[in-house]
PQR file of N, CA, C, O and H, with PARSE charges and radii, in Angstrom:
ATOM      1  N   UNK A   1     146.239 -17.283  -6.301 -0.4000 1.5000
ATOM      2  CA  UNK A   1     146.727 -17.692  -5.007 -0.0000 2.0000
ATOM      3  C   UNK A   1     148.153 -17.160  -4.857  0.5500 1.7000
ATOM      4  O   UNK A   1     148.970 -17.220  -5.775 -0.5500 1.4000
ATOM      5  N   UNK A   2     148.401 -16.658  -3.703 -0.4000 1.5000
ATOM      6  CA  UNK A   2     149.435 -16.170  -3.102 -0.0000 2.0000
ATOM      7  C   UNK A   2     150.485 -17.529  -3.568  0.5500 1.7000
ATOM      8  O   UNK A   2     149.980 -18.638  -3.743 -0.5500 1.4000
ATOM      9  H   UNK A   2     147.737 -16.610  -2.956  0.4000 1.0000
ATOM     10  N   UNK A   3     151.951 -17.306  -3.738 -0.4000 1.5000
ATOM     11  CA  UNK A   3     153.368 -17.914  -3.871 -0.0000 2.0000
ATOM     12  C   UNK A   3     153.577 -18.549  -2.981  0.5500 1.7000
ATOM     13  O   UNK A   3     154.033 -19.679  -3.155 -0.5500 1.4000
ATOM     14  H   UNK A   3     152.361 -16.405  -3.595  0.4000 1.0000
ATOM     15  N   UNK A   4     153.302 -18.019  -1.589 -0.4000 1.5000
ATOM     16  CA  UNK A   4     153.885 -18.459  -0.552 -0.0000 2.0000
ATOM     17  C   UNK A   4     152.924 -18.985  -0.062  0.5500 1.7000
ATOM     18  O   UNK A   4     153.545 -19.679   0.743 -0.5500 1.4000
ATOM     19  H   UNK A   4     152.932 -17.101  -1.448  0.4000 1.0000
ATOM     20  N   UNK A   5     151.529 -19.316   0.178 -0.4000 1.5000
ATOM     21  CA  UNK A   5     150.332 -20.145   0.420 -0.0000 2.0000
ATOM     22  C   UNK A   5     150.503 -21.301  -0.452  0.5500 1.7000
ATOM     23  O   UNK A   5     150.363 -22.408   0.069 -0.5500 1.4000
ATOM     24  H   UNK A   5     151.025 -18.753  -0.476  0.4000 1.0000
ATOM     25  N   UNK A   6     150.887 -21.202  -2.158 -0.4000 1.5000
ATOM     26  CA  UNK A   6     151.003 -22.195  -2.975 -0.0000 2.0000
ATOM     27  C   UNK A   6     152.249 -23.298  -2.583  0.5500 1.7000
ATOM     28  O   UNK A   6     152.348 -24.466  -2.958 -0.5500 1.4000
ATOM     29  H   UNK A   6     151.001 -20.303  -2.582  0.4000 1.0000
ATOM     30  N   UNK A   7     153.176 -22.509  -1.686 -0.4000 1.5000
ATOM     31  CA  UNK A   7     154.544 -23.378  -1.538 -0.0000 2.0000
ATOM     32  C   UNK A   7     153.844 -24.193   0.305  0.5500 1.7000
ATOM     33  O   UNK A   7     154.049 -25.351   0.671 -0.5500 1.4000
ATOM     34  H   UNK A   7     153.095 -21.560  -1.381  0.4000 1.0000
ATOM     35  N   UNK A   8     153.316 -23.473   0.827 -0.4000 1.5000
ATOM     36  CA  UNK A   8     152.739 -24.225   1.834 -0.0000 2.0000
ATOM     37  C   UNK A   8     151.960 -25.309   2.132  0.5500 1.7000
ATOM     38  O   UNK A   8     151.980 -26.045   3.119 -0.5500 1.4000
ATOM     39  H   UNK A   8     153.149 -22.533   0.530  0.4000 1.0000
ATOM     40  N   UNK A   9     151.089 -25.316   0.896 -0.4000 1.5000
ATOM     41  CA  UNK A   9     149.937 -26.248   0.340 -0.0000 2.0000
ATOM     42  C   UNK A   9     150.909 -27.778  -0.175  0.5500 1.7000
ATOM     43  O   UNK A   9     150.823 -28.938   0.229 -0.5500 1.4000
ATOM     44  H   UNK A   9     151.073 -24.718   0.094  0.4000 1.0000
ATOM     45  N   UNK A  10     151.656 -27.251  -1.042 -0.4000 1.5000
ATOM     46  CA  UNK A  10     152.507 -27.991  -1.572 -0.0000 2.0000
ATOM     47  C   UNK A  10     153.499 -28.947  -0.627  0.5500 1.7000
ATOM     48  O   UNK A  10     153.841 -30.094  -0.915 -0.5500 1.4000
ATOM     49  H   UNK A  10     151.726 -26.309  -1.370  0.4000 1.0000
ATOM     50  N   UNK A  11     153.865 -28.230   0.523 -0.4000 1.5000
ATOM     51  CA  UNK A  11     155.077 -28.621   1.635 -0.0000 2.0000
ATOM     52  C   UNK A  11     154.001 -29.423   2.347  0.5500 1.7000
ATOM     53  O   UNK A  11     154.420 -30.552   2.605 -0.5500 1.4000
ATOM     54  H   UNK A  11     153.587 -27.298   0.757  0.4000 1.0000
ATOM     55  N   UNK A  12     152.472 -29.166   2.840 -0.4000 1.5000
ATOM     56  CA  UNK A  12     151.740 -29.950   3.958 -0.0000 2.0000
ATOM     57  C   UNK A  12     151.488 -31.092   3.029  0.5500 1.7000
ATOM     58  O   UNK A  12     151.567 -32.213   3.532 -0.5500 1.4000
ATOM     59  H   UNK A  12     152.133 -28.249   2.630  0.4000 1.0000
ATOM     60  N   UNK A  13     151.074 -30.960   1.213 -0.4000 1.5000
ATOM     61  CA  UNK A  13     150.665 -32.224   0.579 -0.0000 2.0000
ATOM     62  C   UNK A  13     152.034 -32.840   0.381  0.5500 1.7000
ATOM     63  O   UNK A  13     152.054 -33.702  -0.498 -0.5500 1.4000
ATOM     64  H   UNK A  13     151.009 -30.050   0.804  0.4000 1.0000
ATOM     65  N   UNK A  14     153.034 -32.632   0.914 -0.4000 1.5000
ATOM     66  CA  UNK A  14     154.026 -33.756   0.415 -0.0000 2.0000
ATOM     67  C   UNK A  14     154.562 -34.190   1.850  0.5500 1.7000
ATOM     68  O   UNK A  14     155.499 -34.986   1.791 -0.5500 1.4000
ATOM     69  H   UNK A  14     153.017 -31.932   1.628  0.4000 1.0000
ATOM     70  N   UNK A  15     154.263 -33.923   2.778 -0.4000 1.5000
ATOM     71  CA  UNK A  15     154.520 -34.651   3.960 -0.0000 2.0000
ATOM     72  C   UNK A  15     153.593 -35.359   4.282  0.5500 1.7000
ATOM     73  O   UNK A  15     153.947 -36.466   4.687 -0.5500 1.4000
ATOM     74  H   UNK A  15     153.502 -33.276   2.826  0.4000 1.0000
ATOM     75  N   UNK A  16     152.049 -35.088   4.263 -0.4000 1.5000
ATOM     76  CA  UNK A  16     150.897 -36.095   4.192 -0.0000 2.0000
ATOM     77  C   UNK A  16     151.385 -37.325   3.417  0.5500 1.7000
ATOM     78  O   UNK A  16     151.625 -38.434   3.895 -0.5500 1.4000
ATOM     79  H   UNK A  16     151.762 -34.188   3.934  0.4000 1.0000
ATOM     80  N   UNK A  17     151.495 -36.918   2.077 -0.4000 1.5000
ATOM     81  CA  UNK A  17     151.508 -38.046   1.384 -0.0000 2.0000
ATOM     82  C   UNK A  17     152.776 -38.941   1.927  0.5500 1.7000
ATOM     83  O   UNK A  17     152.412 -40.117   1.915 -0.5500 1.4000
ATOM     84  H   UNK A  17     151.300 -36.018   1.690  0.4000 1.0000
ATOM     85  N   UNK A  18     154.205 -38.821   2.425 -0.4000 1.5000
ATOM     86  CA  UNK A  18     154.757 -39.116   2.426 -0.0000 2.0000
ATOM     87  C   UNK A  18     154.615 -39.726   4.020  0.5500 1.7000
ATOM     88  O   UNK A  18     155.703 -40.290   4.137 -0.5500 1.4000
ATOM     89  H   UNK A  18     154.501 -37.866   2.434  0.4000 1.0000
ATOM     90  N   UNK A  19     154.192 -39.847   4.778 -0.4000 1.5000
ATOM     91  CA  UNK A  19     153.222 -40.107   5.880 -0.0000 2.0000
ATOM     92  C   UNK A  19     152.543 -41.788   5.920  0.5500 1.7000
ATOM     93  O   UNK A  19     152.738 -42.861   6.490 -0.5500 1.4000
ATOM     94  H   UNK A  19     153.308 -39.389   4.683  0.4000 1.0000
ATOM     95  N   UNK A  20     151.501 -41.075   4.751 -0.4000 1.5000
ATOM     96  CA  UNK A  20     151.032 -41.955   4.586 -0.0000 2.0000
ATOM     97  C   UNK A  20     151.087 -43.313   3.697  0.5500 1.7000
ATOM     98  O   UNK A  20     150.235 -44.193   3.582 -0.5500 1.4000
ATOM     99  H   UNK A  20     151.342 -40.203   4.288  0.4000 1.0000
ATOM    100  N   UNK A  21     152.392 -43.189   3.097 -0.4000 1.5000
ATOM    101  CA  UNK A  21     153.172 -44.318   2.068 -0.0000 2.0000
ATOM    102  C   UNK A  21     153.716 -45.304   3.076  0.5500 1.7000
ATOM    103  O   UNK A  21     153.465 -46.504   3.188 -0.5500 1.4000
ATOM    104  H   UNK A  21     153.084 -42.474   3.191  0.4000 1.0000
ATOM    105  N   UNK A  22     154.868 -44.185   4.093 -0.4000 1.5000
ATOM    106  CA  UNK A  22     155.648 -45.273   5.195 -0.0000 2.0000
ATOM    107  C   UNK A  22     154.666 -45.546   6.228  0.5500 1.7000
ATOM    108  O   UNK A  22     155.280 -46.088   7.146 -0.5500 1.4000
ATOM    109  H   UNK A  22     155.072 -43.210   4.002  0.4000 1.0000
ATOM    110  N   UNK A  23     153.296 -45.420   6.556 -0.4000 1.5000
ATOM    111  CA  UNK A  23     152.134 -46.221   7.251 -0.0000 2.0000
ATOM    112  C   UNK A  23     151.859 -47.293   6.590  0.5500 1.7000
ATOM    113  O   UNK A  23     151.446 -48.261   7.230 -0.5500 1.4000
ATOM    114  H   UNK A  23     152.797 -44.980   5.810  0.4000 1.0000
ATOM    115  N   UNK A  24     152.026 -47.395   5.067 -0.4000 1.5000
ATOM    116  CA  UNK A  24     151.554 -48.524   4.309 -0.0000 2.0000
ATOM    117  C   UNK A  24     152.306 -49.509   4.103  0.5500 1.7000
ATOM    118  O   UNK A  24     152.162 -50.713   3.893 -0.5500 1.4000
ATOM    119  H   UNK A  24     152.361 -46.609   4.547  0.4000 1.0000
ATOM    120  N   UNK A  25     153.274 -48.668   4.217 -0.4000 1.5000
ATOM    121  CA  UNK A  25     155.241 -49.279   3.540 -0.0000 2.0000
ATOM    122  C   UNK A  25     155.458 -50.145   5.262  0.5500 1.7000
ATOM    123  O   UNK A  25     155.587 -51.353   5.064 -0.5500 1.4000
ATOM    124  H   UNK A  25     153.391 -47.690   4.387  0.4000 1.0000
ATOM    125  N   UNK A  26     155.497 -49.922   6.231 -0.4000 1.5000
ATOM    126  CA  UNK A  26     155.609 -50.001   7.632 -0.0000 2.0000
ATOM    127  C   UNK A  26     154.196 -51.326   8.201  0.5500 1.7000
ATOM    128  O   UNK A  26     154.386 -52.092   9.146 -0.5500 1.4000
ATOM    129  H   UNK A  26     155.392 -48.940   6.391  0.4000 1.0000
ATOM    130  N   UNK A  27     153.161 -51.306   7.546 -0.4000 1.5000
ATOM    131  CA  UNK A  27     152.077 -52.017   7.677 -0.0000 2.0000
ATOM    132  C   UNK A  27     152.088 -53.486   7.015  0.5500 1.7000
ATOM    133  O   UNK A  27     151.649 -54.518   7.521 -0.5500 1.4000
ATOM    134  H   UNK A  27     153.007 -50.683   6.778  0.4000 1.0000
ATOM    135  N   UNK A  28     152.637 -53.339   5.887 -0.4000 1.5000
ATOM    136  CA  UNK A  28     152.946 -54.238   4.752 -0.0000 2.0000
ATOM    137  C   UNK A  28     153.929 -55.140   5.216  0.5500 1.7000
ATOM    138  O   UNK A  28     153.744 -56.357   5.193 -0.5500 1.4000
ATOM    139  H   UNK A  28     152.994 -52.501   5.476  0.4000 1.0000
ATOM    140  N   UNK A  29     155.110 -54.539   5.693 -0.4000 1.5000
ATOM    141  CA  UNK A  29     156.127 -55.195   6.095 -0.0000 2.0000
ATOM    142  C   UNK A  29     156.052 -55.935   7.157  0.5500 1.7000
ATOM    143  O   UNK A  29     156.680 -56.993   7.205 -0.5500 1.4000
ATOM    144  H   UNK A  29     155.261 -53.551   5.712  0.4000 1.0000
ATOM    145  N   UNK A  30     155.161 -55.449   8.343 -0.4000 1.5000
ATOM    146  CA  UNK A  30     154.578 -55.950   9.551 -0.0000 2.0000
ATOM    147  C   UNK A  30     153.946 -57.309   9.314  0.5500 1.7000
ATOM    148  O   UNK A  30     154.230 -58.381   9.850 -0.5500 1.4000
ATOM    149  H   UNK A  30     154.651 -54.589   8.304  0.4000 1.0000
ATOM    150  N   UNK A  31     152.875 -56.990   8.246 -0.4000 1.5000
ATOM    151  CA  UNK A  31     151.677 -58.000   7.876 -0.0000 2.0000
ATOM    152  C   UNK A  31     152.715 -59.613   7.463  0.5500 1.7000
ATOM    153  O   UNK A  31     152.371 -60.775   7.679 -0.5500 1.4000
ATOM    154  H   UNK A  31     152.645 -56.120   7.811  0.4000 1.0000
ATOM    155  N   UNK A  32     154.042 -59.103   6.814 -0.4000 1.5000
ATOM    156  CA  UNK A  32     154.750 -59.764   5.921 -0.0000 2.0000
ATOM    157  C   UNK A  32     155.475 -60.740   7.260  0.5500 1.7000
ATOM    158  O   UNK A  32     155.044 -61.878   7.448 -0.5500 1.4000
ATOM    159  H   UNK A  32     154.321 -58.159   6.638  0.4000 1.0000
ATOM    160  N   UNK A  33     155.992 -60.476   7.667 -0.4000 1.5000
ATOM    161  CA  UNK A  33     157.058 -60.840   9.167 -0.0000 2.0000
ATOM    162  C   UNK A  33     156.257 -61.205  10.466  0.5500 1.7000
ATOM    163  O   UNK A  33     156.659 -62.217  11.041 -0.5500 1.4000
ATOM    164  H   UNK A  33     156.342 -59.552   7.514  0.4000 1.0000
ATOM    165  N   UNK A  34     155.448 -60.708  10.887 -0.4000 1.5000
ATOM    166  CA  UNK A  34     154.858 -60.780  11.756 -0.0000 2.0000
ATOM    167  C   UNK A  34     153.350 -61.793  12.613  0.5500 1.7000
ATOM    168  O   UNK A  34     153.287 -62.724  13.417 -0.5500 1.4000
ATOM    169  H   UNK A  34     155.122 -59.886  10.420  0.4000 1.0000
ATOM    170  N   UNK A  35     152.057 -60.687  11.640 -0.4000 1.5000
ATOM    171  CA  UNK A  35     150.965 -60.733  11.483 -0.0000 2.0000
ATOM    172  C   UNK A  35     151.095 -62.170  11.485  0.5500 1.7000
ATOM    173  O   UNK A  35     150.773 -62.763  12.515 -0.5500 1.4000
ATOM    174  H   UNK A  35     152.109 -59.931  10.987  0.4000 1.0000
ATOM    175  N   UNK A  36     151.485 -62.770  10.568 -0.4000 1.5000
ATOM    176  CA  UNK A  36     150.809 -64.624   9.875 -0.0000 2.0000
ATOM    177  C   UNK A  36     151.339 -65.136  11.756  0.5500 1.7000
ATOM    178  O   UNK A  36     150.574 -65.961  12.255 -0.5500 1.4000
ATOM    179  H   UNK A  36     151.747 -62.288   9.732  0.4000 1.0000
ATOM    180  N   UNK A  37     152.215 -64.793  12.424 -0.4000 1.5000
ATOM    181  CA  UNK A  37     152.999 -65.461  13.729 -0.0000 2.0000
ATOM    182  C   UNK A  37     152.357 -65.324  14.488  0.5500 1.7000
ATOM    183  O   UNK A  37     152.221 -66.269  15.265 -0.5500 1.4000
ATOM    184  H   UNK A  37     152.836 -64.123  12.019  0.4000 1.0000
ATOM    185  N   UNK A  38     151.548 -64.027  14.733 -0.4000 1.5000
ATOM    186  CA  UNK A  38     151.140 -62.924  16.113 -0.0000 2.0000
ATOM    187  C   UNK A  38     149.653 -63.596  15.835  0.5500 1.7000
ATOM    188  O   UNK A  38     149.295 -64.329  16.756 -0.5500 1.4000
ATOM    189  H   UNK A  38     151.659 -63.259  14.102  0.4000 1.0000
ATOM    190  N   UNK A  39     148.773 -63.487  14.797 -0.4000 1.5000
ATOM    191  CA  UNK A  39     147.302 -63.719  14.774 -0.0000 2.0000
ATOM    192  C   UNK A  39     147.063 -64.847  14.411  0.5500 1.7000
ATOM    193  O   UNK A  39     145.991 -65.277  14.838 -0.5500 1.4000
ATOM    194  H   UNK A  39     149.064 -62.891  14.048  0.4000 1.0000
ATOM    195  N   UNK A  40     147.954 -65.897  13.432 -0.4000 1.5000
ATOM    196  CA  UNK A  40     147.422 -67.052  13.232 -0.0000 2.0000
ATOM    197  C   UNK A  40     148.481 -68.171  13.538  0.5500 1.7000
ATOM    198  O   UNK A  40     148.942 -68.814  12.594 -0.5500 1.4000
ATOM    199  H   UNK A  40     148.824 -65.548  13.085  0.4000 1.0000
ATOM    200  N   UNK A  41     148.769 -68.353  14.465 -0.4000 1.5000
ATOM    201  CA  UNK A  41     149.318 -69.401  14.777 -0.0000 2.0000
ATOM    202  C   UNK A  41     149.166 -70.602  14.483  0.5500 1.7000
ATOM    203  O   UNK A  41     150.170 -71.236  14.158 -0.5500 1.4000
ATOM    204  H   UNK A  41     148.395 -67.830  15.231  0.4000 1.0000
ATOM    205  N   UNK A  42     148.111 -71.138  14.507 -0.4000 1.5000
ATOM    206  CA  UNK A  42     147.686 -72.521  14.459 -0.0000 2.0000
ATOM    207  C   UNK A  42     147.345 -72.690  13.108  0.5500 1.7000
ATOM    208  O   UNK A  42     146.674 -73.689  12.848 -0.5500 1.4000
ATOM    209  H   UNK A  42     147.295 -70.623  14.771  0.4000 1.0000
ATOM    210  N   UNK A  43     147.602 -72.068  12.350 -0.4000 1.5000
ATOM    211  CA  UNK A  43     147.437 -72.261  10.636 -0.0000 2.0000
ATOM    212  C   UNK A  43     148.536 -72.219   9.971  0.5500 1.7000
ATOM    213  O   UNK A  43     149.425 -71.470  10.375 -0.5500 1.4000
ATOM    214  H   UNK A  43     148.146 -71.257  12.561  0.4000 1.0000
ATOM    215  N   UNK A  44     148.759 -73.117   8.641 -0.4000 1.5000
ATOM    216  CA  UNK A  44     149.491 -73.682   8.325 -0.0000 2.0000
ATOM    217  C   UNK A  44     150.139 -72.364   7.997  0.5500 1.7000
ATOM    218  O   UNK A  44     149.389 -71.503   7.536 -0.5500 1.4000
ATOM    219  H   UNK A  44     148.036 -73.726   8.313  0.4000 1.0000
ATOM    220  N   UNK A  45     151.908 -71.947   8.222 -0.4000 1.5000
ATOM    221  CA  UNK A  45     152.677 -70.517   7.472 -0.0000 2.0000
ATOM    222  C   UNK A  45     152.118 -70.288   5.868  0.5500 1.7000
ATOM    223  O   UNK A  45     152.654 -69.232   5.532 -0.5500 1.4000
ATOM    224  H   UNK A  45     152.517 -72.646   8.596  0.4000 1.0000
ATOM    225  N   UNK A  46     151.735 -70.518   5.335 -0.4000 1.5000
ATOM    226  CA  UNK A  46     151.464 -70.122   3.688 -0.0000 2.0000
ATOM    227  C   UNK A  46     150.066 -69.552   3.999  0.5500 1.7000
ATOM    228  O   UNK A  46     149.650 -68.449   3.643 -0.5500 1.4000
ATOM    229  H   UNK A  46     151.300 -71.376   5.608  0.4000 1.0000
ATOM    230  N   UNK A  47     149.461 -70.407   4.664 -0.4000 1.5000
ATOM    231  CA  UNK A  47     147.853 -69.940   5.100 -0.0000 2.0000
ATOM    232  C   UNK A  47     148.063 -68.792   5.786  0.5500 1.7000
ATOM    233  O   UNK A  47     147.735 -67.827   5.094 -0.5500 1.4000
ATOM    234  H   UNK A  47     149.799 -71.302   4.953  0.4000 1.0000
ATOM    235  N   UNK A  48     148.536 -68.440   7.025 -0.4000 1.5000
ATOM    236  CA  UNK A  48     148.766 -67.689   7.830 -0.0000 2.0000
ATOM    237  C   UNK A  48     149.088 -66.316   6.964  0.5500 1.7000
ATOM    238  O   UNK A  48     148.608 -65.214   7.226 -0.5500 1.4000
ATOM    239  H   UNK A  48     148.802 -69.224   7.586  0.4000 1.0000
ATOM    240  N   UNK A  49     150.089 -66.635   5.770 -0.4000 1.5000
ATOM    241  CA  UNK A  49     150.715 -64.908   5.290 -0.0000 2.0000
ATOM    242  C   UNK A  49     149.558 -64.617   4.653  0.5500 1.7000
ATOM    243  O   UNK A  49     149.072 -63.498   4.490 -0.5500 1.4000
ATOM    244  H   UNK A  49     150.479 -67.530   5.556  0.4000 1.0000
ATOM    245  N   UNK A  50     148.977 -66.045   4.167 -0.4000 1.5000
ATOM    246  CA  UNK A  50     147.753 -65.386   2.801 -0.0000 2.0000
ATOM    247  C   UNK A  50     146.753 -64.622   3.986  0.5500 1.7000
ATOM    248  O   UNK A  50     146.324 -63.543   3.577 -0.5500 1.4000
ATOM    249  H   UNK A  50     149.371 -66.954   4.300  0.4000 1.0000
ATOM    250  N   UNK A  51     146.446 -64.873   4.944 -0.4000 1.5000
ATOM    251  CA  UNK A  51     145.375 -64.363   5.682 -0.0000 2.0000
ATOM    252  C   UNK A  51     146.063 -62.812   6.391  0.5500 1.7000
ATOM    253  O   UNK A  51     145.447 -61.783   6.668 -0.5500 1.4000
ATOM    254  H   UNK A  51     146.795 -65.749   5.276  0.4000 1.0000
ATOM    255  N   UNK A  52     146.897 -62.981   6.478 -0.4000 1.5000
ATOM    256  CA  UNK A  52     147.649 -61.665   6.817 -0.0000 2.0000
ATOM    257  C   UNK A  52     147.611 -60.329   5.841  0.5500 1.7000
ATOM    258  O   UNK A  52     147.243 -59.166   6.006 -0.5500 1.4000
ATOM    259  H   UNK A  52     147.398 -63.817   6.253  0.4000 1.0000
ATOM    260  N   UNK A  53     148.344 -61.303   4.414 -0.4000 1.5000
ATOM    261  CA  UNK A  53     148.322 -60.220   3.512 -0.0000 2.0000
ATOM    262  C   UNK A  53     146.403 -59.943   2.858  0.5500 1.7000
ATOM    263  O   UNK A  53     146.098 -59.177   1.944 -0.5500 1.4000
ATOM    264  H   UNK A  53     148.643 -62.248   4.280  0.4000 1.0000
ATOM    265  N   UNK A  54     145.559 -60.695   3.554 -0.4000 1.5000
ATOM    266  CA  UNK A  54     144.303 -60.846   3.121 -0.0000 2.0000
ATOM    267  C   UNK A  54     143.846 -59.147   4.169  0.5500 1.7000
ATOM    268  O   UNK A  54     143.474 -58.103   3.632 -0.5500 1.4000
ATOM    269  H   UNK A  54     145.806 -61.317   4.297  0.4000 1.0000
ATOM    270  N   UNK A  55     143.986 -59.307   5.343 -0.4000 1.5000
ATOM    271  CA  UNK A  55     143.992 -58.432   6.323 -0.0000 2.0000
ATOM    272  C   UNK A  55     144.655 -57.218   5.683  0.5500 1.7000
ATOM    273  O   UNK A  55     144.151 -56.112   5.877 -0.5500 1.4000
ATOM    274  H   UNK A  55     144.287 -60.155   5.778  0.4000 1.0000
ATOM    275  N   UNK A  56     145.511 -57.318   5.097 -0.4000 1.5000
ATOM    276  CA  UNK A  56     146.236 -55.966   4.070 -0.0000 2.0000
ATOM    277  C   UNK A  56     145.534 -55.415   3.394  0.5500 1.7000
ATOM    278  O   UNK A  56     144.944 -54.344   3.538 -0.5500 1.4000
ATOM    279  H   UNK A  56     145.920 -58.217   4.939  0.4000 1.0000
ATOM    280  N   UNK A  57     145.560 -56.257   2.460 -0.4000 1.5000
ATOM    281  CA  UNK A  57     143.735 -55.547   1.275 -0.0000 2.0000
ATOM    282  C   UNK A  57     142.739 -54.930   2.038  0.5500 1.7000
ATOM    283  O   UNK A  57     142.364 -53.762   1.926 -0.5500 1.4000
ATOM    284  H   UNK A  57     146.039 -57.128   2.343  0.4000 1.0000
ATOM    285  N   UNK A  58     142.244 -55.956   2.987 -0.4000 1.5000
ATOM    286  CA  UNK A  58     140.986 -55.236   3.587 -0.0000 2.0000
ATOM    287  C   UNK A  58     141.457 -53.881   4.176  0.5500 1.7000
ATOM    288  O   UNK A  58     140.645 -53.125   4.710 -0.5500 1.4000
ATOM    289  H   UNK A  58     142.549 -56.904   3.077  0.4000 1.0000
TER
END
């Protein structure tokens, strides 16, 4: 493989990946602050994050 195809491959797999960390990193934090407020209101806050961060896993 060409040098300069190998450095291209390399430059698109490290912005993907890096993409897709702060989607997770950005999702997580959401789920953490948010999610338990926005979707479960009426459940007790400890319940609410566990079902949030439950929504994470899945």
């Amino acid at each position: 493989m060409d040098k300069g195809v190998s450095r291209r491959v390399l430059v698109a797999s490290l912005v993907g990946s890096s993409i897709e960390w702060f989607d997770y990193f950005l999702y997580g934090t959401v789920a953490a602050l948010v999610f338990n407020q926005l979707f479960f209101p009426s459940e007790d806050p400890t319940v609410g994050l566990l079902l949030s961060y439950t929504s994470f896993a899945l």
